[in-house]
N, C-alpha and C positions, 0 to 999 in steps of 0.2 A: 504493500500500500504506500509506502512512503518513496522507495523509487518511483512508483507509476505520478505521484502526487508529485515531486520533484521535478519528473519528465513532461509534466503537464505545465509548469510553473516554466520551464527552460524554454517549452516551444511556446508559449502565451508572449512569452518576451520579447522571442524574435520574430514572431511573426508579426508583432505590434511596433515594428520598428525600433528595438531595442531596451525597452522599458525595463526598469534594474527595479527590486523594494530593496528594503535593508535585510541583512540577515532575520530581523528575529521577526518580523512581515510574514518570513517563509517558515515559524517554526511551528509546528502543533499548538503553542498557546495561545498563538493571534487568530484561531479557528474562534468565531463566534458562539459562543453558545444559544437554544434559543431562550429568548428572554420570558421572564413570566409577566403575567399580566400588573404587576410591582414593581418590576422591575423600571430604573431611568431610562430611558434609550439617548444614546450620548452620538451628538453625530457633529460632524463636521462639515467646514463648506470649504470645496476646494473651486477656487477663482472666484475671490468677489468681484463680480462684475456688475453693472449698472441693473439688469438682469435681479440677480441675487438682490440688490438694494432693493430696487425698488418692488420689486414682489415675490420672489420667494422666500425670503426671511419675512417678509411682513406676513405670508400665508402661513408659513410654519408657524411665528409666533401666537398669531390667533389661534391657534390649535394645540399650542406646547404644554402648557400646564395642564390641560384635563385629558390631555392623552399622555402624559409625563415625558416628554421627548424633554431636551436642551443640548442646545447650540455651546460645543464647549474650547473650538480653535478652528480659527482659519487659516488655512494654507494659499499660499500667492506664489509666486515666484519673482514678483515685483514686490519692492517693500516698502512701497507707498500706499499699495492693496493693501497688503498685510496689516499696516499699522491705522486704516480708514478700515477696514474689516472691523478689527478687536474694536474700536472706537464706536462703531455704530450698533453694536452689538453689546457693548457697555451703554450706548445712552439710550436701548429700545426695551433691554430688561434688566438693567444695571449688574449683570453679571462682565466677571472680567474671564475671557478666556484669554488659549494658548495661540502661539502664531507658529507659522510651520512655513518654513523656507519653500519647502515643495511637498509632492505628496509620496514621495518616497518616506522622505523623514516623518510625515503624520502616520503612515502605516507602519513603521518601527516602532513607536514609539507605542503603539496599541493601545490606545486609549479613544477608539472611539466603535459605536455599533456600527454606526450607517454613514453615510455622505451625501448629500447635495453636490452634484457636479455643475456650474457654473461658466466655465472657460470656455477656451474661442471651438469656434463648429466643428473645426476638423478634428480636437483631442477629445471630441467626446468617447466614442468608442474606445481608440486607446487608453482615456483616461477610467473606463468602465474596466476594462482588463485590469488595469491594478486594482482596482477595488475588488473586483470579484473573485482574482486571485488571493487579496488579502480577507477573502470572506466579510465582506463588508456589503449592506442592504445600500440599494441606489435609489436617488431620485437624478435621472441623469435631463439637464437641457435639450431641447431638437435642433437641431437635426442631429439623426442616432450617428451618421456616417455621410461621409463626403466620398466617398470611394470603395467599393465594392471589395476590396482588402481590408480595409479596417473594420465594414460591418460585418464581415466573415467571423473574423475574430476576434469580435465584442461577443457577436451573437455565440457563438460555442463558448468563452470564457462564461457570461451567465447561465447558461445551460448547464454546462458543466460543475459551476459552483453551486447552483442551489437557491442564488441568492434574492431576496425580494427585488425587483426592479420595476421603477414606474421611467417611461419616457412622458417627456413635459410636454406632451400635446393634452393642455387640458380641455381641448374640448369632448373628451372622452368622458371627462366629469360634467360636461353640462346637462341640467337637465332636457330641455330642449333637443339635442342631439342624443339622448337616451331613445325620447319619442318620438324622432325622426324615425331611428333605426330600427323600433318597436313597432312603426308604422308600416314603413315599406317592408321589414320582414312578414308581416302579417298577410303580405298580398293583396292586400287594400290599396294600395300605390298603384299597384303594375308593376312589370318589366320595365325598368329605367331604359330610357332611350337616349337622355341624353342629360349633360350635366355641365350648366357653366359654371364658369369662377373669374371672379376678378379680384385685383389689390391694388389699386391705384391710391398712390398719393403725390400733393405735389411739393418737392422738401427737396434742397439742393441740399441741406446739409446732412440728412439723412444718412446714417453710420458714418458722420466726420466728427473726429476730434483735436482741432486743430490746436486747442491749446495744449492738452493731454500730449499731445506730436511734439508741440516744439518745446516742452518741459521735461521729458523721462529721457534719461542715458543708459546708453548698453550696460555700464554697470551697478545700475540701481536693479537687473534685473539679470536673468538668464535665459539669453537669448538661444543658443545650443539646445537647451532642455526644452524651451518650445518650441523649437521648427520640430522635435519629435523625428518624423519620417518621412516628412519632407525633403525635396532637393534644398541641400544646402544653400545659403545663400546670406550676402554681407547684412551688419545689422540695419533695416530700416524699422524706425518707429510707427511708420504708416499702416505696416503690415502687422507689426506688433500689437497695436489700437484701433487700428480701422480695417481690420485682417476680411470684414465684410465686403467690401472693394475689390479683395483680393484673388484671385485663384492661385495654385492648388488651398488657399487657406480655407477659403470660403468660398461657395458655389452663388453667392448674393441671394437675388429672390426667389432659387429654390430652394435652398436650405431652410431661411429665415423664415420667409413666406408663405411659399406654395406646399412646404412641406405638413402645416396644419391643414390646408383644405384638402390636398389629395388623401390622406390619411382616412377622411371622412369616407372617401369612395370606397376603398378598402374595405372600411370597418363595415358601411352598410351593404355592399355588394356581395360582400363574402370572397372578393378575387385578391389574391395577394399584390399585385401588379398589372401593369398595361401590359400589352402585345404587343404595342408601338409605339412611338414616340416622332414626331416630327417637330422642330422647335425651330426658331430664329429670333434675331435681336441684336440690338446692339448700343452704342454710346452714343445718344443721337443731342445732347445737347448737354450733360453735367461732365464738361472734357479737363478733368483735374485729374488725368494723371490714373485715375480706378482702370481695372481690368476688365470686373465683372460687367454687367450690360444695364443701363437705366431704364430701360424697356426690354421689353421679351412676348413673345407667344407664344404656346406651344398648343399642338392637338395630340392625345391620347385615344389607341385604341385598347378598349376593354372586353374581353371577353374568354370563356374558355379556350385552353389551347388546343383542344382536340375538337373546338366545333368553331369553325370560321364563318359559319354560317348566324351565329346570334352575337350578341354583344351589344355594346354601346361605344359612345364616344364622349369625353369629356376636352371643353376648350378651355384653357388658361390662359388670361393674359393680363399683365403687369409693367405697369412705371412710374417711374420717378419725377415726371414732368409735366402731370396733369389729374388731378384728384377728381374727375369728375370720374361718376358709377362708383367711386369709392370701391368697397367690399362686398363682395355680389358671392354668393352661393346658392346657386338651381336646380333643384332637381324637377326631370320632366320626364312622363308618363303618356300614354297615347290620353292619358283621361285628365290631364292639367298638371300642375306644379308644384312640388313642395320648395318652399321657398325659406330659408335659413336666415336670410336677411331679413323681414317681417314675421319670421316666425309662423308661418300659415301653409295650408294647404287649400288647392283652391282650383276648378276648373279651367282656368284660363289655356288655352291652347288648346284644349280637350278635344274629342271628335264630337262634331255638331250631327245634330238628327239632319240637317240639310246633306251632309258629303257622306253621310253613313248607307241613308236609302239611296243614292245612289250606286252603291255597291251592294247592296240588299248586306248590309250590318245593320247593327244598334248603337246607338249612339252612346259615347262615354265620357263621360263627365262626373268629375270627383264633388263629391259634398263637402265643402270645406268647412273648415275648424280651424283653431288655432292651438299650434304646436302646446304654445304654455301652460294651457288649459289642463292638457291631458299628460303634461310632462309629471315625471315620476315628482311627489314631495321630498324636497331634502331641507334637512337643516343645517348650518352651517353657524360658527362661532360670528358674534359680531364684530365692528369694524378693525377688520384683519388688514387693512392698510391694502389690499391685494382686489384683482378682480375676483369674483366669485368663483367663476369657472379655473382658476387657479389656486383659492384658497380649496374646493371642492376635491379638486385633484391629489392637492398638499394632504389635505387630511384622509384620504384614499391609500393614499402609499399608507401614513403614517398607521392608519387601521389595519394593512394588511401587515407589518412589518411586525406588529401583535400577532395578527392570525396564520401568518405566513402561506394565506391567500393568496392567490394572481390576482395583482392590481388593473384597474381600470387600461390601463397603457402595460400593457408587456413587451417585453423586449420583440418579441415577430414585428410588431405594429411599427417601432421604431427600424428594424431593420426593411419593411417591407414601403414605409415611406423613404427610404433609403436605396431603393431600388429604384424606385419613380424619380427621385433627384437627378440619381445619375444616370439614368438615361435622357434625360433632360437638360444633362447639364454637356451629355455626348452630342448630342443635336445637335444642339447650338452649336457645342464648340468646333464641330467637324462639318457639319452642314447636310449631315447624313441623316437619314431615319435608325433611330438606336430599336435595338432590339432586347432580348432575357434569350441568355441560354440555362436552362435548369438543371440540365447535369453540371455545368462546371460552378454555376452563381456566378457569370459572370453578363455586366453588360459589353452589348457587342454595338459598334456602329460600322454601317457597312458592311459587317460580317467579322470583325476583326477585333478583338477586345480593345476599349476605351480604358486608358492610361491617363495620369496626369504628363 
């Protein structure tokens, strides 16, 4: 057992692009126990990020004390983090915790159950490997993976550990999208035919932090230890702070973005991924130097792989340079629409008794309701500083890390919106139609696996 457990720990490291814990991370005593229903549950946040301030600690905190969790050190690898971490964390429940240079050193040191992962898009996965290695329960940020390598071996590290894991798509906690999915599974919906999406907003500054840029030095931080398994490359701050701009860092509005609404299709359709992909985009007017694209479109085909003959199609499209249609999510049926945005279901589109007898059909047409109505009752702590659907989600982990239940968001859900990025992210970048091969898990564009 303990060779196999060793051997399991050696290839978790290199296949995560090198990932080291400290010895005693790897010994039989930093094995978790499970906790009893008494017991503290002591977690830690690794990368306070803007993210972590402004709502995942404020969601945990509404929920800490009667579920007995507490926040007891945070890990940075910048030390300006670190020391605005412990700081805000001392003035929201006047405790003083620990600070941790990186999360090698917080998993030696083994004084925590769980972790909040926080940090830039691309270390999610990796950064779940060491957790799960060091038996430690996740609440990990989205997107699960920027690259069909590192979600491989996120997803086998949690599998493998045991361990609770929630991905922070809280819309999996909303009640509204319970009743969606409650809905259309019912058969009541129809056969989805087809499903838009939009995320427009209009923000040139939009993941810029220019002062945060022209204030941090290579050696207030380590910069080595976060490119991770990236292609190396000289210190830039832009990449370091603004890594959402950036690719291989960040995939921009699918990661960030598209990765909460495509997840929806998933969860309500029952399919783990598209068939296809066809995207384009590009930098059509915020020309500072970003990589990633201020606009984008892409279309999605859905449907089984052994039947070409049914499915659906979903359209995405997103930028940076005009907020009008805002945040749009549609779902439509030959008999009207569920609509995510109003929260309603509703005829519109439907088949009319005029176009139906002419085909000698029946006409179809949904009775509409409104989602909220029928949405399941939850209750939730009050002002958790957080939006709901993420205080909802917060408090979901933290109940099953008790019950050692599968969370609202499991690890598939994050790997499987992690497939749709990167096929989306192969489109674009190649011009090609990406595709899923399922024997190997990888994406293909053009027929040829998509690499950073």
């Amino acid at each position: 057992m303990g060779k196999n457990r060793r051997s399991f720990i050696k290839k978790s490291a290199l296949a995560s692009g090198g990932i080291v814990l400290g010895a005693n991370a790897m010994s039989a005593s930093s094995y978790r126990k499970i906790l009893g229903s008494n017991d503290r549950v002591r977690v830690g946040i690794s990368g306070f990020s803007n993210r972590a301030k402004g709502a995942l600690i404020p969601a945990f905190n509404g929920h800490s004390e009667k579920q007995n969790f507490e926040i007891v050190g945070v890990s940075d690898i910048w030390n300006r983090r670190r020391d605005e971490g412990a700081a805000f964390i001392k003035e929201t429940t006047g405790n003083k915790i620990k600070q941790w240079e990186n999360n090698e050193e917080m998993y030696a040191r083994d004084k925590i159950d769980a972790v909040i992962i926080s940090t830039a898009d691309f270390q999610h996965a990796l950064h779940t490997v060491q957790a799960a290695t060091a038996k430690k329960d996740v609440y990990c940020e989205k997107p699960f993976a920027e690259t069909m390598a590192d979600a491989r071996v996120g997803l086998k590290a949690v599998k493998d550990s045991g361990i609770v894991f929630q991905i922070g798509s809280q819309r999996r906690s909303g009640a509204n999208y319970h009743a969606a999915d409650e809905f259309i599974k019912s058969g009541k919906f129809g056969d989805i035919v087809m499903v838009e999406m939009t995320w427009n907003v209009n923000q040139p500054g939009r993941w810029r932090l220019p002062k945060l840029t022209s204030e941090i030095r290579e050696s207030d931080t380590d910069w080595k230890r976060y490119q991770m398994n990236r292609p190396p490359a000289a210190w830039d701050p832009r990449k370091y702070l603004e890594y959402r701009l950036f690719w291989p860092y960040s995939s921009g509005i699918p990661g960030q973005w598209m990765s909460h609404q495509i997840d929806t299709v998933h969860w309500f359709s029952g399919l783990n991924h598209p068939r296809s992909v066809a995207a384009n985009g590009g930098i059509y007017l915020w020309k500072d130097g970003r990589k990633n694209f201020d606009t984008m479109s892409a279309v999605f085909d859905y449907g089984p792989a052994d039947d070409m003959s049914s499915g659906f199609q979903v359209t995405y499209s997103s930028r940076f340079t005009n907020s009008a249609g805002g945040t749009k999510e549609i779902y439509y049926s030959n008999g009207g629409e569920l609509n995510l945005d109003t929260n309603k279901v509703s005829d519109n589109g439907g088949l009319t008794e005029r176009f139906a007898s002419a085909m000698d059909m029946q006409p179809n047409r949904l009775a509409a309701f409104n989602l909220s109505e029928n949405a399941p009752k939850v209750v939730t702590s009050a002002n958790t500083g957080a939006d709901n659907m993420t205080s909802l989600h917060m408090l979901n982990w933290m109940e099953c890390v008790r019950s050692r239940n599968t969370t609202n968001g499991p690890v598939e859900a994050g790997y499987n919106h992690s497939i749709a990025n990167i096929m989306t992210t192969a489109a674009l970048r190649t011009g090609l139609k990406a595709t899923f091969d399922e024997t190997t898990q990888d994406v293909l564009a053009g027929g040829k696996v998509f690499q950073y």
